[in-house]
N, C-alpha and C positions, 0 to 999 in steps of 0.2 A: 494578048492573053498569054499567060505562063504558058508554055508546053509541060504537060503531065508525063512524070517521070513512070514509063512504063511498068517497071521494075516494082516499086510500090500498087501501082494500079492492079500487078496479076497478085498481089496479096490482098488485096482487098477482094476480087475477084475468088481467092481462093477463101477467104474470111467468112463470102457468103456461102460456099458450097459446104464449110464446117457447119456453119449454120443451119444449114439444110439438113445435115449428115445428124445430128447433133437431136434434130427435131424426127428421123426416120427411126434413131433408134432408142436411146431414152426415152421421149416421150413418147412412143409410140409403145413399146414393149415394156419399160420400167426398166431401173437398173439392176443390175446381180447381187444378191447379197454376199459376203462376207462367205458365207461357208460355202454356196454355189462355185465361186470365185475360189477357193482354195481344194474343193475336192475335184478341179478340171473339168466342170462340164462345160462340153464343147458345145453345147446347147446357147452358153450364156458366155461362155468367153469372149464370141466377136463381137457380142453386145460392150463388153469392156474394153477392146482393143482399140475398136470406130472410137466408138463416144473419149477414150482417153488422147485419143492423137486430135480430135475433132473440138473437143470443148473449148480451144481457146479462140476460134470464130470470133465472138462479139468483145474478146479484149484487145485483138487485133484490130478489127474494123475500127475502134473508140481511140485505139492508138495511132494511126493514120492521122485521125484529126487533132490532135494534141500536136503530133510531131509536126503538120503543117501551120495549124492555128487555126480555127472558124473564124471567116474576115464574116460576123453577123452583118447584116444589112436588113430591108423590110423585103428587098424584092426574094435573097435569100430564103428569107421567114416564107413568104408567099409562094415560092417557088415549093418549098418543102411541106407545105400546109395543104396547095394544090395536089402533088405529091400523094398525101395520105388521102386523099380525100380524092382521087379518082381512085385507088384501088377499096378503098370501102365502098362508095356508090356501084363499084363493078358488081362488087358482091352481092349489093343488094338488089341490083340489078339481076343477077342471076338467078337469087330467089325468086321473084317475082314471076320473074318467067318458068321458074319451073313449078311455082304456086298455081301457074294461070291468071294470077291475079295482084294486086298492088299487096304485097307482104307488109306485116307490122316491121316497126325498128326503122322506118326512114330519118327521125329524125336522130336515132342515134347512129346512125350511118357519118349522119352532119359533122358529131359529136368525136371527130377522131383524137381528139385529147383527152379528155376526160368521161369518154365510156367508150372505152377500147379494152380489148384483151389483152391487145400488142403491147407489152411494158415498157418495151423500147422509145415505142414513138413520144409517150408524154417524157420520158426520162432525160431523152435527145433532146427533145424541144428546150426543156431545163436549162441543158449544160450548153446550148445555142444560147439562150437570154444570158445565161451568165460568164459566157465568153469575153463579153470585152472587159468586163472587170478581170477577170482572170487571167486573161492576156496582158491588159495594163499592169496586172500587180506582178506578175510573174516575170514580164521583162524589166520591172526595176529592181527585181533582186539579185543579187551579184551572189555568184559562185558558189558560198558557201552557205548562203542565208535560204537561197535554190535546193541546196540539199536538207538544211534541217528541215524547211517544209517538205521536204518529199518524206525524211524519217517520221515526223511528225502524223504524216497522211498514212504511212505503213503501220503506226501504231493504233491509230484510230481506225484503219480497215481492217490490217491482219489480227493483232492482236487482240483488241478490242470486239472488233467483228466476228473474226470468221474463228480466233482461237475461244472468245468466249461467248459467242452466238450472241452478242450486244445487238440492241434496236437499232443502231444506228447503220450498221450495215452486216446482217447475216448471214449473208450469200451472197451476194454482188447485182441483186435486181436491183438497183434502186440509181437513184440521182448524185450519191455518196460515190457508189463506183464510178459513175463517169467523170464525176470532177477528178478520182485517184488516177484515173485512167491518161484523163486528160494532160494532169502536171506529170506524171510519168512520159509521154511519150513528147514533151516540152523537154524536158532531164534528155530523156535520148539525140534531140536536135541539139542543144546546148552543147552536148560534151562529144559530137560526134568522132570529135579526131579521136581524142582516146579511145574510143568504142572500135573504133576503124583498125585499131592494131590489133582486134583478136580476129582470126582467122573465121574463114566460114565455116570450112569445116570444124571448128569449134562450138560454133552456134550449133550447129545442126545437131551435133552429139549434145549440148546444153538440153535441146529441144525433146530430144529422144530421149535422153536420161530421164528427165521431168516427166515427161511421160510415162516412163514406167511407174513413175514413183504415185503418179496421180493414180492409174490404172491399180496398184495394187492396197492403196489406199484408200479406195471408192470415195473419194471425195473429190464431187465435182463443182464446189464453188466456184463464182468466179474469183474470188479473193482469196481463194487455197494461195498462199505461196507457192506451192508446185504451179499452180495454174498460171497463176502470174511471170512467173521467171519464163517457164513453156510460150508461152504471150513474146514475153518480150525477145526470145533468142529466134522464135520464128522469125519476129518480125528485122530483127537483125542480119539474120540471114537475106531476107530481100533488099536490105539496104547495103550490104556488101555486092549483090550484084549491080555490076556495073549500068551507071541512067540510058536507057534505050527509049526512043519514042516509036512504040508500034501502034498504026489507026484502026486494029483489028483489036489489039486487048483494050484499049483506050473505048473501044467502040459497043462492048460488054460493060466496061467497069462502071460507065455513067449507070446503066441500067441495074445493077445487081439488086440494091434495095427494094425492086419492085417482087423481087423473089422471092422476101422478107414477108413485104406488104398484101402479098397474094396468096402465100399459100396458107398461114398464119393467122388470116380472116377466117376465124369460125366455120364461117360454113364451107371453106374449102376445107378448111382443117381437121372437122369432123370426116368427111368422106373420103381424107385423105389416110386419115387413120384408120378409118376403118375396112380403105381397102388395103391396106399393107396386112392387118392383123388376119383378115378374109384369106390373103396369100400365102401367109404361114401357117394357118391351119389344114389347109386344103392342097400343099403342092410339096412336092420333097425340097429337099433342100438347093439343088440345083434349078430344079423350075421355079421357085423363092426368089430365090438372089437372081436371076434374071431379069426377070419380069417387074423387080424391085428398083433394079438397076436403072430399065430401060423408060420408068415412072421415075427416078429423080432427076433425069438425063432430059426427059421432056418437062417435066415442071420448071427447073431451069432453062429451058430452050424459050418455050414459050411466055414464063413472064417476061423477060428478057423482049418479048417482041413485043408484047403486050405492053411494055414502055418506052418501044418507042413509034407507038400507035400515041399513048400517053404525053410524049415531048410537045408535040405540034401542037394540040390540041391544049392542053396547058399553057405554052406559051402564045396559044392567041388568047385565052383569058386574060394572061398577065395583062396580056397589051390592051384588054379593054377596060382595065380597073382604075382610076384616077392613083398619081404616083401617090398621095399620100398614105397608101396600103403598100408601096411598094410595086404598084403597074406601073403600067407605059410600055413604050416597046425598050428596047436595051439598047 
């Protein structure tokens, strides 16, 4: 088996903790408006600060996989269906017992692709099915024919999209952004060595610039071009540090999806929200940010172990499923 380049793994690792960060404070409090945001209320400024450094989360994570490639397989598909479907039953499981009783919604517990909240999860599954065509077409296009598809995919996301709020893709939930996402961080593997001659320190300022620009523009698409370039010089920045194999970040980074998958499920999500807002009502600002702190600090701790309670046990399903699902043992 490849050894997983460390260096990438703490970006994916950090990919979800934007993700987390992303969902503590936009969703949780709403964004600042326009006039809030320019008459300096500090009330609402770190609301724009988190969320503007934090938003590019899920075009990092999407970019990880483009730049390596999704090798699809069934046991893959199975692996990642099991996946979803132990952190929905968790939840439902958690109802129940706190119903006292068997809760409605079990079988849309079942149901993690197509009656799910998580947009992610049916969106991913998408650009998983259509990985190998996209792999195959993408590696017979030579150099230049690589780029006009990617200008092509820039003008049907950015332009199209997010400059004229077209159906096709308005803001970056959809299955549109993942395929854009996809053949971009494809573009980035391709043409690494040229990439490799700007400096990190360059990326980092790209990443920061971009930032401000996002922050001052309250627009947090994910197909804002601010957002996008933000995305990509992060993710630059991690591929200029040099390939390390650590068993300790490597040992998080399999897990972080379940941190996605768990807290993002409804009914964690509801009482996740609503004890953040309970804490800002009720505590000054320094008891807030504490106690807010020390709640995102454990939400990630513990899904994190919560999957890998979830490994073993998934993979002895695998291994009892006939292979044509993708079981057996590996």
């Amino acid at each position: 088996m490849k050894q997983r380049n460390s260096a990438i793994e703490m970006l994916r690792i950090l990919s979800m903790m934007m993700v987390l960060m992303v969902h503590f404070v936009g969703a949780t409090f709403g964004l600042p408006t326009r006039e809030q945001l320019y008459a300096l209320d500090s009330g609402v400024l770190w609301k724009d600060v988190l969320e503007s450094l934090s938003i590019v989360g899920v075009n990092c994570f999407v970019l990880i996989s483009g730049y390596y490639g999704i090798k699809a397989t069934r046991r893959r598909l199975l692996d990642f269906t099991l996946w979803c479907l132990f952190a929905s039953l968790l939840a439902y499981a958690c109802r129940c017992v706190e119903a006292g009783c068997l809760a409605d919604g079990f079988v849309g517990a079942l149901l993690v692709y197509s009656k799910t909240d998580l947009w992610f999860v049916p969106a991913y599954l998408a650009l998983f099915l259509l990985s190998p065509l996209l792999n195959a077409g993408l590696e017979r296009l030579d150099g230049r024919r690589l780029h006009l598809m990617l200008l092509a995919l820039i003008f049907i996301n950015v332009y199209l999209g997010w400059f004229h709020k077209g159906g096709i893709n308005p803001t970056g939930y959809n299955v549109m952004q993942m395929v854009f996402l996809y053949v971009i961080g494809h573009c980035l593997h391709r043409n690494l060595p040229l990439l490799q001659a700007f400096p990190l320190w360059g990326y980092l300022c790209v990443y920061l610039l971009s930032t401000v620009a996002i922050g001052l523009a309250l627009d947090f698409a994910y197909n804002n071009p601010f957002v996008l370039l933000s995305a990509v010089a992060l993710f630059m920045v991690f591929v200029k540090i040099p390939a390390f194999s650590s068993p300790a970040v490597n040992w998080v980074s399999v897990s972080v999806f379940m941190v996605y998958l768990l807290h993002k499920t409804p009914y964690f999500w509801i009482k996740l929200r609503n004890s953040l807002i309970g804490l800002y009502e009720n505590y000054d600002t320094f008891g807030f940010v504490w106690r807010s702190v020390a709640i995102y600090v454990a939400i990630f701790v513990v899904c994190i172990l919560v999957d890998k309670v979830r490994m073993p046990v998934c993979r002895w399903i695998a291994s009892q499923l006939p292979s044509a699902v993708g079981g057996g043992r590996k």
